[in-house]
N, CA, C and O atoms as a Tinker XYZ file with bonds, in Angstrom:
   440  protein
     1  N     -5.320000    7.215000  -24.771000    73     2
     2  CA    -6.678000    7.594000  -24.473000    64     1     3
     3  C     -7.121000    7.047000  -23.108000    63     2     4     5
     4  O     -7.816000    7.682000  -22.315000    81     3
     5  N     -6.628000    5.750000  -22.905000    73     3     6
     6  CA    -7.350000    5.236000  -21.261000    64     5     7
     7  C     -6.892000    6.304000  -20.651000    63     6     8     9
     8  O     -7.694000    7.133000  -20.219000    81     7
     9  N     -5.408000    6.494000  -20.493000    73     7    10
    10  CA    -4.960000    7.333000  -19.318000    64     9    11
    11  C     -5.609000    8.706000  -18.838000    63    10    12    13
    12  O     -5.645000    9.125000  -17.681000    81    11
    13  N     -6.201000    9.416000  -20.188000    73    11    14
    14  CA    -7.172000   10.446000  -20.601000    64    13    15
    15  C     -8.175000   10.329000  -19.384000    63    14    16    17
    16  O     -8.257000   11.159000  -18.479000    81    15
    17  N     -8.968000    9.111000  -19.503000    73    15    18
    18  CA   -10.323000    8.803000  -18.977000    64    17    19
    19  C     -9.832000    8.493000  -17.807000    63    18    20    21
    20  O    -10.452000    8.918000  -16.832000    81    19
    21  N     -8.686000    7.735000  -17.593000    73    19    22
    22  CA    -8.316000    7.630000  -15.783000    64    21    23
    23  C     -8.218000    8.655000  -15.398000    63    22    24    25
    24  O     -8.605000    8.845000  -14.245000    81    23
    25  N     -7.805000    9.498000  -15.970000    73    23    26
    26  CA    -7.138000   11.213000  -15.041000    64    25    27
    27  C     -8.389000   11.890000  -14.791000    63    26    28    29
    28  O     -8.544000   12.561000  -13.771000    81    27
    29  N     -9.312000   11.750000  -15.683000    73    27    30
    30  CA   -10.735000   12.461000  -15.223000    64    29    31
    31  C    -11.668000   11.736000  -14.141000    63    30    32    33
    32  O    -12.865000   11.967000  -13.968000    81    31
    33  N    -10.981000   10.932000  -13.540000    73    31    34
    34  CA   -12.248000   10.351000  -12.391000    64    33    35
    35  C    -11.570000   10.892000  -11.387000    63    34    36    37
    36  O    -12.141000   10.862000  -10.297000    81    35
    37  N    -10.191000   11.529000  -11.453000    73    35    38
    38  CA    -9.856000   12.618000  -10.113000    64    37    39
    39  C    -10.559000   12.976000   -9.449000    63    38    40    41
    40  O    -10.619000   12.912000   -8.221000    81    39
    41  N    -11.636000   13.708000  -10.683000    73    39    42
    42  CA   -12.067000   14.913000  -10.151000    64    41    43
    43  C    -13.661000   13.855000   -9.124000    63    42    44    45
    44  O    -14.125000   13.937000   -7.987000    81    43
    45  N    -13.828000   13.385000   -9.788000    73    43    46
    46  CA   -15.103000   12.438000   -8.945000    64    45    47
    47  C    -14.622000   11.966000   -7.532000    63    46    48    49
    48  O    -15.578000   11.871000   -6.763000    81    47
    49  N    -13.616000   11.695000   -7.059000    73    47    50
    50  CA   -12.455000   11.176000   -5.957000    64    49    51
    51  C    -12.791000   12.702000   -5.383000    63    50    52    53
    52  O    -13.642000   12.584000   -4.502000    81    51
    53  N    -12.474000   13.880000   -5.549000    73    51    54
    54  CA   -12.477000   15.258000   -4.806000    64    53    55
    55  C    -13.898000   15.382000   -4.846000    63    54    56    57
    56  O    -14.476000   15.442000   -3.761000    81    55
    57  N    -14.538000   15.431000   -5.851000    73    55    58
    58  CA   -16.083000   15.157000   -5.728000    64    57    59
    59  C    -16.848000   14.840000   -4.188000    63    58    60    61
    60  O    -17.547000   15.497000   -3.416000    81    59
    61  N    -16.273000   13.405000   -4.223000    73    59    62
    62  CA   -16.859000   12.485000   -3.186000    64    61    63
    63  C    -16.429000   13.415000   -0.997000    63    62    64    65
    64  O    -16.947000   13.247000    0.107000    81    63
    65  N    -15.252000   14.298000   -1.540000    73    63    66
    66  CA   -14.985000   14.640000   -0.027000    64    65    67
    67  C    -15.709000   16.319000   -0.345000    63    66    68    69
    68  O    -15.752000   17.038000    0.654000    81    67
    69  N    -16.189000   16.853000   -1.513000    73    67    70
    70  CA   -16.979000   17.801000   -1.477000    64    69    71
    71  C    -16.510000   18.942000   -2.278000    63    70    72    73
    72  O    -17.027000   20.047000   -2.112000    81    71
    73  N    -15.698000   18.784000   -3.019000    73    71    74
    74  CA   -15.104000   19.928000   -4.082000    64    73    75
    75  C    -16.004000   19.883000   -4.672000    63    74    76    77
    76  O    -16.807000   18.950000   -4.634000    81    75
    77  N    -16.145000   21.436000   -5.751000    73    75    78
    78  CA   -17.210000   21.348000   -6.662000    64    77    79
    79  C    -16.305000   21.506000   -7.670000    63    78    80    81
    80  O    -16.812000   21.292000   -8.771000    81    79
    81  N    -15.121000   21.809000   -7.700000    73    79    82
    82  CA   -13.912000   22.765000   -8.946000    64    81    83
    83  C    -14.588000   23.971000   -8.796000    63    82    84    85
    84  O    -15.088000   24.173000   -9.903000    81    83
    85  N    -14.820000   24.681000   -8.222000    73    83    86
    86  CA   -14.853000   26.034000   -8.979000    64    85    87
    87  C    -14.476000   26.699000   -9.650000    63    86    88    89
    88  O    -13.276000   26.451000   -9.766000    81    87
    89  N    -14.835000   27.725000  -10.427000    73    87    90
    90  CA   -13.782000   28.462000  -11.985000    64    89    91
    91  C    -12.443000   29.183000  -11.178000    63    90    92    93
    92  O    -12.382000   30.075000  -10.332000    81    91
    93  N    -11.527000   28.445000  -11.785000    73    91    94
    94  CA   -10.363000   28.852000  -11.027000    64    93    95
    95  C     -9.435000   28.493000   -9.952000    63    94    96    97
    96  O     -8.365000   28.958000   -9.560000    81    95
    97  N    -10.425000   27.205000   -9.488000    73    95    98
    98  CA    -9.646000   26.190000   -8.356000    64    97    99
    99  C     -8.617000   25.817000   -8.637000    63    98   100   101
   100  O     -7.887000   25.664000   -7.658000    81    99
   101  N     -7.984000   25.473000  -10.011000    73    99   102
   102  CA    -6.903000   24.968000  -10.125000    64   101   103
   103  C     -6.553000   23.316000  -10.167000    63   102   104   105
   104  O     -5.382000   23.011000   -9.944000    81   103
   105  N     -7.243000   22.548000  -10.365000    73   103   106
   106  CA    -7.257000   20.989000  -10.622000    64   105   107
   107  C     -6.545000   20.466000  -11.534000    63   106   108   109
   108  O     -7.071000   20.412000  -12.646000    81   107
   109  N     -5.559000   20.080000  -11.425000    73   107   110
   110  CA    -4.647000   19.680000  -12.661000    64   109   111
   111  C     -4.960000   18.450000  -12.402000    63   110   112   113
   112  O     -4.949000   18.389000  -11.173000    81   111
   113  N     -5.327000   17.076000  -12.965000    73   111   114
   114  CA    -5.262000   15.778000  -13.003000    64   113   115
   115  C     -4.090000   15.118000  -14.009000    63   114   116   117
   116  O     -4.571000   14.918000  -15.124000    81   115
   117  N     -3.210000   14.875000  -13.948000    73   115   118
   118  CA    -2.263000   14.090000  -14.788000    64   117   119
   119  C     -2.193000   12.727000  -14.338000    63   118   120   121
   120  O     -2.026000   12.332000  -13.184000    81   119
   121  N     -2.393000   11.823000  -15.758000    73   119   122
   122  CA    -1.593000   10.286000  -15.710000    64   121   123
   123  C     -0.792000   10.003000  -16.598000    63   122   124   125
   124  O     -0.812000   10.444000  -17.747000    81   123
   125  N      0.242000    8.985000  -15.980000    73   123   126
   126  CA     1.301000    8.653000  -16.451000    64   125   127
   127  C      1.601000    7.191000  -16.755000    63   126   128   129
   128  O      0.911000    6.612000  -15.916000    81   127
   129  N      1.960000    6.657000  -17.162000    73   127   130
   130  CA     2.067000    5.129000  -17.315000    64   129   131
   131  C      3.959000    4.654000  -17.328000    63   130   132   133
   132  O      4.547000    4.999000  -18.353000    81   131
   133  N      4.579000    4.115000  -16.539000    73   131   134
   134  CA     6.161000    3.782000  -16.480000    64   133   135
   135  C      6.121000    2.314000  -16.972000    63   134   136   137
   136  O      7.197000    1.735000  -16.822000    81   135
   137  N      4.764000    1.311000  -17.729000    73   135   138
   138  CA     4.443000    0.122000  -18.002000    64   137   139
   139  C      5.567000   -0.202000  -18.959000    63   138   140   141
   140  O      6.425000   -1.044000  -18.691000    81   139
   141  N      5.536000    0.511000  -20.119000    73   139   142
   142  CA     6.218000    0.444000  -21.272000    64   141   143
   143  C      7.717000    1.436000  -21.210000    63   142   144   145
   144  O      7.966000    2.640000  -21.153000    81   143
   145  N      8.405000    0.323000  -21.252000    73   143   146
   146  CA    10.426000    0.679000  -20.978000    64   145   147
   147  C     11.038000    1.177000  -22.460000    63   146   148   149
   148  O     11.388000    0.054000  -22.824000    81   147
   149  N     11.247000    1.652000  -23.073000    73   147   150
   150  CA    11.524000    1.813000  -24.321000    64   149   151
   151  C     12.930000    2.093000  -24.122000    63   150   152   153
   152  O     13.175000    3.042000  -23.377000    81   151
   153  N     14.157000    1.306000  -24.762000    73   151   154
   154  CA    15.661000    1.606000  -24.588000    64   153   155
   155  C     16.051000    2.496000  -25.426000    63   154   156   157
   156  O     15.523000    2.505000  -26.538000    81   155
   157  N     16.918000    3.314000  -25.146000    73   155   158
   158  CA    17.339000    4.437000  -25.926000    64   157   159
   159  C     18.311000    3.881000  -27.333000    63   158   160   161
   160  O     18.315000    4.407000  -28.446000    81   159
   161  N     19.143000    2.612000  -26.869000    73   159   162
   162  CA    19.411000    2.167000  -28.518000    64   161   163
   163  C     18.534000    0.651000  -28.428000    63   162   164   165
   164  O     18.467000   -0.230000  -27.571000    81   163
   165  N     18.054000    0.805000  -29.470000    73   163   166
   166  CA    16.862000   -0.632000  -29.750000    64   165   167
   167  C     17.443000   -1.199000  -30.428000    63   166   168   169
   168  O     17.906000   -0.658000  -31.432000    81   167
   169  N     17.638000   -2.426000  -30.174000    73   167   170
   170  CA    18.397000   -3.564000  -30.778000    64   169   171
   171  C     17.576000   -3.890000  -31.758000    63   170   172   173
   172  O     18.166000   -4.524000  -32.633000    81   171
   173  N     16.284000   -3.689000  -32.001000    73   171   174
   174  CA    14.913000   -4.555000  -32.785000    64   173   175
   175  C     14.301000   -3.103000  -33.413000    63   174   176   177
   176  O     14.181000   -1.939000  -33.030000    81   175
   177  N     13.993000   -3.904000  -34.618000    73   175   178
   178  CA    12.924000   -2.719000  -35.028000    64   177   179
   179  C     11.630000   -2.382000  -34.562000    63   178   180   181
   180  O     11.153000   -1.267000  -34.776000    81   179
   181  N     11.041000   -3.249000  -33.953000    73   179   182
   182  CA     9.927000   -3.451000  -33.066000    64   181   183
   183  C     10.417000   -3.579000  -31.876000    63   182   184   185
   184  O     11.593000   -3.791000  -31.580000    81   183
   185  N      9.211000   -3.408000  -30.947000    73   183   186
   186  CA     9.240000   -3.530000  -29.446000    64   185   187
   187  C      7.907000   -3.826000  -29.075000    63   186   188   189
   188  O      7.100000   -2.903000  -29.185000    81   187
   189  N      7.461000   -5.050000  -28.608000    73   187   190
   190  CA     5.776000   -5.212000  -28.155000    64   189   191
   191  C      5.386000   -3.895000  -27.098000    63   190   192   193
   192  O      6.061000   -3.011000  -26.570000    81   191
   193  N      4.190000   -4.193000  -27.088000    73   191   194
   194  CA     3.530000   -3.305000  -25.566000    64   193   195
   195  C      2.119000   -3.885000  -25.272000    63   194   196   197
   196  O      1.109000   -4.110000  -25.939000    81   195
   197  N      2.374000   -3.978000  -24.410000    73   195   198
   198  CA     0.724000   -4.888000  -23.621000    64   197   199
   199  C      0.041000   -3.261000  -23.022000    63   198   200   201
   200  O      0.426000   -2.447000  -22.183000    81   199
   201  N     -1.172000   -3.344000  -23.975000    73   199   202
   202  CA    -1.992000   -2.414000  -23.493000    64   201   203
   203  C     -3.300000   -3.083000  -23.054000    63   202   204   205
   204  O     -3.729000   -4.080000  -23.634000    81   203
   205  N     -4.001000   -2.440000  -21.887000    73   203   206
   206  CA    -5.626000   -2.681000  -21.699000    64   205   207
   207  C     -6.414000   -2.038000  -22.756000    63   206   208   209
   208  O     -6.220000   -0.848000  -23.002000    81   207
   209  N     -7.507000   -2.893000  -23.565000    73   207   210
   210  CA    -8.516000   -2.395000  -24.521000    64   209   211
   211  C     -8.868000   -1.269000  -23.810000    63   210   212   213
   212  O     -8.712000   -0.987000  -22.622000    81   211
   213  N     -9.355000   -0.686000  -24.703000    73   211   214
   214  CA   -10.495000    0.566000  -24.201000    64   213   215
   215  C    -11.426000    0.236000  -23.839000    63   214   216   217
   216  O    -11.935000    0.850000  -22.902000    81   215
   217  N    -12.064000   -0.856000  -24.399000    73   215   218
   218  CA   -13.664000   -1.367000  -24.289000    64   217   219
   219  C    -13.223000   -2.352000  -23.490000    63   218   220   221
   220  O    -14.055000   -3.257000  -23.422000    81   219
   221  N    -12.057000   -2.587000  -22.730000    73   219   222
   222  CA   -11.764000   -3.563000  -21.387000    64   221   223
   223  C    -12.948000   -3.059000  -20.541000    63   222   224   225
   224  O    -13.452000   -1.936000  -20.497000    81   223
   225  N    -13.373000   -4.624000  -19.628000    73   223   226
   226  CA   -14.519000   -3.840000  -18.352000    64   225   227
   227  C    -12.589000   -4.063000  -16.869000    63   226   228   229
   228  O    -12.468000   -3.943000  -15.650000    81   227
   229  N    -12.016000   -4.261000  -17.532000    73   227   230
   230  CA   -10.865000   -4.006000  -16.343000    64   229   231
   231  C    -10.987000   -2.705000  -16.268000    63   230   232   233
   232  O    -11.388000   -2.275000  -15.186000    81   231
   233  N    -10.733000   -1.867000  -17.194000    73   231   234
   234  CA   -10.717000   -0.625000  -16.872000    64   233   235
   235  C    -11.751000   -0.044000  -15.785000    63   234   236   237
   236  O    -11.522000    1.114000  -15.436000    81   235
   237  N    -12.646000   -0.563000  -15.313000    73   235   238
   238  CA   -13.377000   -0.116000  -14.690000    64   237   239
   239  C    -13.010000   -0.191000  -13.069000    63   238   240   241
   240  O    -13.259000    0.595000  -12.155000    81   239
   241  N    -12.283000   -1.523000  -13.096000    73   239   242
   242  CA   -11.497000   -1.667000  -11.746000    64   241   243
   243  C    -10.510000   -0.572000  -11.664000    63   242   244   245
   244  O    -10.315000   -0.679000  -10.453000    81   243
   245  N     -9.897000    0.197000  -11.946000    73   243   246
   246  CA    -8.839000    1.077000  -12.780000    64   245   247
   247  C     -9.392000    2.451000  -12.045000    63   246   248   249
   248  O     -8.969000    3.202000  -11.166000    81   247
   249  N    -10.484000    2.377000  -12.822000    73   247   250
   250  CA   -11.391000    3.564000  -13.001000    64   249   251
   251  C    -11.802000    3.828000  -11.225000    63   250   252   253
   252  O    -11.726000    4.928000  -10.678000    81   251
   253  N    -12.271000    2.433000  -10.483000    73   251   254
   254  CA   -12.662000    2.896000   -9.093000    64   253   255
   255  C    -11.165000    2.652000   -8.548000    63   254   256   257
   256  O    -11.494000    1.673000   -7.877000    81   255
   257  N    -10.517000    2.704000   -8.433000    73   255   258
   258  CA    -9.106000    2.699000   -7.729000    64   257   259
   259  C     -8.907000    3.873000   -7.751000    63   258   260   261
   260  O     -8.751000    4.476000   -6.690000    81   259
   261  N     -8.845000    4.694000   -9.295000    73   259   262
   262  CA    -8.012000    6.273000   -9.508000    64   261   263
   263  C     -9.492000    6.875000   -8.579000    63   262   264   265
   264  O     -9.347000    8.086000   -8.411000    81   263
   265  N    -10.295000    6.573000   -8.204000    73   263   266
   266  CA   -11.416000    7.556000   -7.281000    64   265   267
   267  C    -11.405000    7.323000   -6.052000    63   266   268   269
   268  O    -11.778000    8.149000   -5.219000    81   267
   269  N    -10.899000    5.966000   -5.729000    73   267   270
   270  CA   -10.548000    6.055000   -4.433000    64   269   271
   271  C     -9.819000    6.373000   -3.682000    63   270   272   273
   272  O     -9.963000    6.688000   -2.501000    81   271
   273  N     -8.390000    6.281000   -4.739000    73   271   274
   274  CA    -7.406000    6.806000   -4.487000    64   273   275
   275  C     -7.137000    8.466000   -4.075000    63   274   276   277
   276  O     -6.401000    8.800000   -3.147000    81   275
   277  N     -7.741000    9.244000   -4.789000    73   275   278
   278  CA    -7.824000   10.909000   -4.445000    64   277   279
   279  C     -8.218000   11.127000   -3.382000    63   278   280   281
   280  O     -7.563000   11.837000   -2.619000    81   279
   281  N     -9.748000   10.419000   -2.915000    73   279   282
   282  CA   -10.886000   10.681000   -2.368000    64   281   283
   283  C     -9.723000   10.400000   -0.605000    63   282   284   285
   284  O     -9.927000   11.210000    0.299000    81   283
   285  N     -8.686000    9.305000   -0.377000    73   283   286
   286  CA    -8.177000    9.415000    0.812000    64   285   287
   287  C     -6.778000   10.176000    0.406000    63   286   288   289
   288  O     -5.858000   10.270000    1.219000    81   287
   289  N     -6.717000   10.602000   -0.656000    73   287   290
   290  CA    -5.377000   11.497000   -0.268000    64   289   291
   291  C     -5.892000   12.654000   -0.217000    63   290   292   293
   292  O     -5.235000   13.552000    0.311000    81   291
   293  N     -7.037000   12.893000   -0.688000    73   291   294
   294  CA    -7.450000   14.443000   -0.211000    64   293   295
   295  C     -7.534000   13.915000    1.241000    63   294   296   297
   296  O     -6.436000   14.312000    1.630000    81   295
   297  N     -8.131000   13.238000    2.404000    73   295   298
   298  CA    -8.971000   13.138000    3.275000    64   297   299
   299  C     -7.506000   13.005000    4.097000    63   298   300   301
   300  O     -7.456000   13.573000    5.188000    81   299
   301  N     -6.190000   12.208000    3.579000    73   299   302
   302  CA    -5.480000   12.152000    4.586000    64   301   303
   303  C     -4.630000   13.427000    4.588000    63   302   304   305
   304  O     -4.107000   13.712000    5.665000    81   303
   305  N     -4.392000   14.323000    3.431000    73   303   306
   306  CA    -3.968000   15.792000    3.498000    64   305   307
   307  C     -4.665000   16.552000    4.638000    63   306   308   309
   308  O     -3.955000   17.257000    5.356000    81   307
   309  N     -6.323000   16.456000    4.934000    73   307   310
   310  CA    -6.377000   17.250000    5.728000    64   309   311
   311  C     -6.473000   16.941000    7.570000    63   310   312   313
   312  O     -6.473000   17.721000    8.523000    81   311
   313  N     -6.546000   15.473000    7.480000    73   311   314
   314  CA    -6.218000   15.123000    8.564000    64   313   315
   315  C     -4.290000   15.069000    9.120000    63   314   316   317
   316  O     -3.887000   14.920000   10.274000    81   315
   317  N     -3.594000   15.213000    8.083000    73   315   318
   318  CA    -2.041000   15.292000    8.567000    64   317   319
   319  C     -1.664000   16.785000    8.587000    63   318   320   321
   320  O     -0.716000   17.258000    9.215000    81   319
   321  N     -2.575000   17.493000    7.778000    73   319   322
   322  CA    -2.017000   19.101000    7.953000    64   321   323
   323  C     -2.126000   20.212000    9.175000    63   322   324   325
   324  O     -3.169000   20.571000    9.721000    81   323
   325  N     -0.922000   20.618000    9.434000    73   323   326
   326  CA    -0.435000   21.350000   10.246000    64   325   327
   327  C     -0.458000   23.004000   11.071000    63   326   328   329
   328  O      0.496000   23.599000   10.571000    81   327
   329  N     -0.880000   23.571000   11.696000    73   327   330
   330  CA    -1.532000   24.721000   12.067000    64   329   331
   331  C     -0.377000   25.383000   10.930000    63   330   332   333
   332  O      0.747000   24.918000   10.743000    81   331
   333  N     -0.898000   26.445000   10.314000    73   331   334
   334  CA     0.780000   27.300000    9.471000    64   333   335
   335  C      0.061000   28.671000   10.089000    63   334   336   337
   336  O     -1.105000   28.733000   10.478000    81   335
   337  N      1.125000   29.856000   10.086000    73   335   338
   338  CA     1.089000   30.975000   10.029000    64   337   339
   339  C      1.943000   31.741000    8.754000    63   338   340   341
   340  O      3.089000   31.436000    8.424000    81   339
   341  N      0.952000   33.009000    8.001000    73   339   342
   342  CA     1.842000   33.341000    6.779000    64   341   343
   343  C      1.537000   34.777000    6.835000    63   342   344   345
   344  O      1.067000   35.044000    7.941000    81   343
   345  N      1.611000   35.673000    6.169000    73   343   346
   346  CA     2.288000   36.931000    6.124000    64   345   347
   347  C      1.374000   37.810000    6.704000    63   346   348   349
   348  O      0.183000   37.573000    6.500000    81   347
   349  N      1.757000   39.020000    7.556000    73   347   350
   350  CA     0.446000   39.787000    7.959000    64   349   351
   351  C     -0.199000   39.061000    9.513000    63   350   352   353
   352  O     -1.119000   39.641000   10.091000    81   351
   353  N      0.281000   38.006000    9.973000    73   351   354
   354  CA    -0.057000   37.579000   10.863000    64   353   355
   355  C     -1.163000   36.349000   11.233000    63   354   356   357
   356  O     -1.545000   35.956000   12.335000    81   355
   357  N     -1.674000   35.709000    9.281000    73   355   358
   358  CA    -2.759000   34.909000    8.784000    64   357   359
   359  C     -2.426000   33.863000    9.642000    63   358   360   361
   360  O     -1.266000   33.545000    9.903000    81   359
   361  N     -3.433000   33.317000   10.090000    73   359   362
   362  CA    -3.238000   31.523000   11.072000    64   361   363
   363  C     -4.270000   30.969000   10.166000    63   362   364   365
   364  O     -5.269000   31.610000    9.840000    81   363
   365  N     -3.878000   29.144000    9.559000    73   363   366
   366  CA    -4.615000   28.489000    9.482000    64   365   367
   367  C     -4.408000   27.457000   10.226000    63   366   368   369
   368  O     -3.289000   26.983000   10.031000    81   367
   369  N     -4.864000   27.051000   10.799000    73   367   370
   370  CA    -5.733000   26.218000   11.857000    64   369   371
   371  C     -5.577000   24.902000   11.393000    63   370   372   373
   372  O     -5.688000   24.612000   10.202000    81   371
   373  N     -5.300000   24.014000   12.368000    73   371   374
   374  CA    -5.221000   22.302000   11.375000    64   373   375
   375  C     -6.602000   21.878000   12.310000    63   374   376   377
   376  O     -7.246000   22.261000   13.287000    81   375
   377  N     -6.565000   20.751000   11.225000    73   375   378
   378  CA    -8.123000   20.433000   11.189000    64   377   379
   379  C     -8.393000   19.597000   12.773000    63   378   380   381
   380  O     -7.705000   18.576000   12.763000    81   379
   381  N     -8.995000   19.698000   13.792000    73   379   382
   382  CA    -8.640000   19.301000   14.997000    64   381   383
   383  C     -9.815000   17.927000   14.762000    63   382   384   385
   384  O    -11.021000   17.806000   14.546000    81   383
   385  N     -8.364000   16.846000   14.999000    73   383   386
   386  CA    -8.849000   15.506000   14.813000    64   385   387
   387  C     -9.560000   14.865000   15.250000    63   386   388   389
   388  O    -10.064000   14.079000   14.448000    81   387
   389  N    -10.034000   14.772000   16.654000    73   387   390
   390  CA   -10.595000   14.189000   17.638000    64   389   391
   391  C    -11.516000   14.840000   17.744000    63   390   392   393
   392  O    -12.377000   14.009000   18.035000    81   391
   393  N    -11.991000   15.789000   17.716000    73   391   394
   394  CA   -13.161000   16.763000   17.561000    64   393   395
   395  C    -14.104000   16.350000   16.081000    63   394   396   397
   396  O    -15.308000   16.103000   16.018000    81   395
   397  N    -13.337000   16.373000   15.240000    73   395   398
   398  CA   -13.986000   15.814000   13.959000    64   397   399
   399  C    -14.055000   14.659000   13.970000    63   398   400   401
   400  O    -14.501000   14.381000   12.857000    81   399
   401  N    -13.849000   13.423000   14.713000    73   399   402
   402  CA   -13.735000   12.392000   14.469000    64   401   403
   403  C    -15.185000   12.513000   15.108000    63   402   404   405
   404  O    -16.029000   11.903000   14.452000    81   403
   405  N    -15.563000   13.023000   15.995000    73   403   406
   406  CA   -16.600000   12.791000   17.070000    64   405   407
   407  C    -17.885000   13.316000   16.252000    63   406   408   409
   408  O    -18.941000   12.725000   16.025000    81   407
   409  N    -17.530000   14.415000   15.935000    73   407   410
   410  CA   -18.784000   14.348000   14.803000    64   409   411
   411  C    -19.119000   13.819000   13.900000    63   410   412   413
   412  O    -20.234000   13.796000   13.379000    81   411
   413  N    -17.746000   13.106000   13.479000    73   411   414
   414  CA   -18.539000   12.128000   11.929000    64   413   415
   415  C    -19.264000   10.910000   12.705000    63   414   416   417
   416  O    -20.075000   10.286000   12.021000    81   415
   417  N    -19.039000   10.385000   14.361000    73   415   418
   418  CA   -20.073000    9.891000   14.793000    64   417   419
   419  C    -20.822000    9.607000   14.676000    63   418   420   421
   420  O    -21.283000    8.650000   14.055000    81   419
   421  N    -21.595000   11.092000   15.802000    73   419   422
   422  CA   -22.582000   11.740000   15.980000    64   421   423
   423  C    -23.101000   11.794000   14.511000    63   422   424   425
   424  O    -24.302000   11.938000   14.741000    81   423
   425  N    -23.031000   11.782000   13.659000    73   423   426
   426  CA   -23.712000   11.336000   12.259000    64   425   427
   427  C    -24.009000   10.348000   11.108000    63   426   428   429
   428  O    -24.537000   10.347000    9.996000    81   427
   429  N    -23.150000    9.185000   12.296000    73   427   430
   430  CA   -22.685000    7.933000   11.081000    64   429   431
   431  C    -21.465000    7.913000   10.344000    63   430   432   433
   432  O    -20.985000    6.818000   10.053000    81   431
   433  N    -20.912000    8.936000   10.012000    73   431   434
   434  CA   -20.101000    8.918000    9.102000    64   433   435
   435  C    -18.560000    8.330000    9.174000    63   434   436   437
   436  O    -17.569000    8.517000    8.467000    81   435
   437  N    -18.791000    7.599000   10.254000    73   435   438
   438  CA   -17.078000    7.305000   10.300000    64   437   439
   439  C    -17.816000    5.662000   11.705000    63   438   440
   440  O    -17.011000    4.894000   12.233000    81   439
């Protein structure tokens, strides 16, 4: 169930650089956890596992990490992406850096 509630603050992380999801955007959020090793022959009938409570307030540190985390991999996707050309003669345009840098300025934002 945490991992549940981590995967949904994705969308708050895309939120924050201005997605709304629209019907049909396509947002898949998945989490995964590699914490717990489970061996394929178990020597023991048991095996511990250290989990965080649900009602942990860690989780909340958790919680702003997985939002911060999106919020610069969306932001560094569009600052590293690349002019492309695709079928029909379509150009998209990479986001021109120094030009945008100057306006988040000119507004505070950077």
């Amino acid at each position: 169930m945490s991992l549940q509630r981590l995967a949904r603050r994705a969308g708050l992380g895309l939120a924050r650089t201005g997605s709304t999801a629209h019907n049909g955007s396509g947002e898949i959020f998945l989490a995964f956890s590699t914490g717990v090793r489970i061996p394929r022959q178990l020597a023991e009938i048991e095996i511990q596992i250290r989990l965080v409570p649900e009602s942990s307030q860690a989780l909340n540190v958790l919680f702003d990490a997985t939002v911060e985390a999106t919020e610069e991999a969306v932001v560094n996707a569009l600052f590293r992406a690349t002019t492309v050309s695709g079928i029909d003669g379509h150009i998209l345009h990479a986001l021109p850096v120094e030009r945008t840098q100057d306006i988040l300025r000119k507004y505070g934002r950077l």
